[in-house]
C-alpha positions as CSV (number, residue, x, y, z in Angstrom):
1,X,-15.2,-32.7,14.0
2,X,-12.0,-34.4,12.3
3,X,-9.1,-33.4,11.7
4,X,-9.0,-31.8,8.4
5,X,-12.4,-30.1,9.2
6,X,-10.6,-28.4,11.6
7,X,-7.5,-27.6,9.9
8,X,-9.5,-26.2,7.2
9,X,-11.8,-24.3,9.4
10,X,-8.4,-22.9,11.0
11,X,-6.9,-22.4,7.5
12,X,-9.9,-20.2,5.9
13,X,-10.1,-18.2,8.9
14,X,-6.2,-17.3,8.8
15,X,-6.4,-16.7,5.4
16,X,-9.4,-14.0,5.6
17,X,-7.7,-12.7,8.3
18,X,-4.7,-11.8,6.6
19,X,-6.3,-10.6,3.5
20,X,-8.2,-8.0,5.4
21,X,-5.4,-7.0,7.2
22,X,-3.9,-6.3,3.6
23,X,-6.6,-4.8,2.1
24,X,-6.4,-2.0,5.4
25,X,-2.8,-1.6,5.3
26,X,-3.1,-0.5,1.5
27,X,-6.1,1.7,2.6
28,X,-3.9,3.3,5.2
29,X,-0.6,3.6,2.9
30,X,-2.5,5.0,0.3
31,X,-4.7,7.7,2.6
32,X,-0.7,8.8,3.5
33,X,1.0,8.9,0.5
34,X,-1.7,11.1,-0.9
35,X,-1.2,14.3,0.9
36,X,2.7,13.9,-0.2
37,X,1.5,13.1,-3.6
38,X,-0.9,16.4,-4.1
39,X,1.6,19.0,-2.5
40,X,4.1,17.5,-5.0
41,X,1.8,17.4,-7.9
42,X,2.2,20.9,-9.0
43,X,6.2,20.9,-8.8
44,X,6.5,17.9,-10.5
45,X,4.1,19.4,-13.8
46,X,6.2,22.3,-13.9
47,X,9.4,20.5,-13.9
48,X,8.1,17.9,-16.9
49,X,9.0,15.4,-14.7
50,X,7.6,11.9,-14.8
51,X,6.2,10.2,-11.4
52,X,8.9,7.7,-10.7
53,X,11.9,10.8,-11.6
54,X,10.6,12.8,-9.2
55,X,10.4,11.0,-6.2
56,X,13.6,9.3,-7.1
57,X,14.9,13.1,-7.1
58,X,13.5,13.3,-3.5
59,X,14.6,10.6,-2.0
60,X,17.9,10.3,-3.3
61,X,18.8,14.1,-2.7
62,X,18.5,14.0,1.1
C-alpha cells in the first residue's frame, strides 16, 4: 500500500470519526436542552416573549 493510499485511508476514517462524534454530541445537547425548554415553554407564552428574549432574560438575570 503507498503512501497516499494510506493517508487517505487514515484521512476518511478520521473524518467519519469526527462526524459521528458530532452528530452524538447534538443528539445529547439536544435530549438536555429539551426538558429546560418544555418547563419554560408555558412562561415564556404567557409573558409574549420570543425564544431568544427569554433565555437572554434567564441568563443574564442570575
Amino acid at each position: 500500500m503507498g503512501t497516499m493510499t494510506y493517508l487517505a485511508t487514515v484521512t476518511t476514517f478520521l473524518t467519519g470519526l469526527v462526524s459521528a462524534a458530532a452528530i452524538v454530541l447534538g443528539i445529547a445537547l439536544i435530549a438536555l436542552a429539551t426538558p429546560a425548554i418544555r418547563s419554560n415553554h408555558t412562561a415564556r407564552i404567557t409573558r409574549h416573549e420570543s425564544i431568544p428574549t427569554y433565555y437572554r432574560g434567564l441568563v443574564l438575570g442570575h
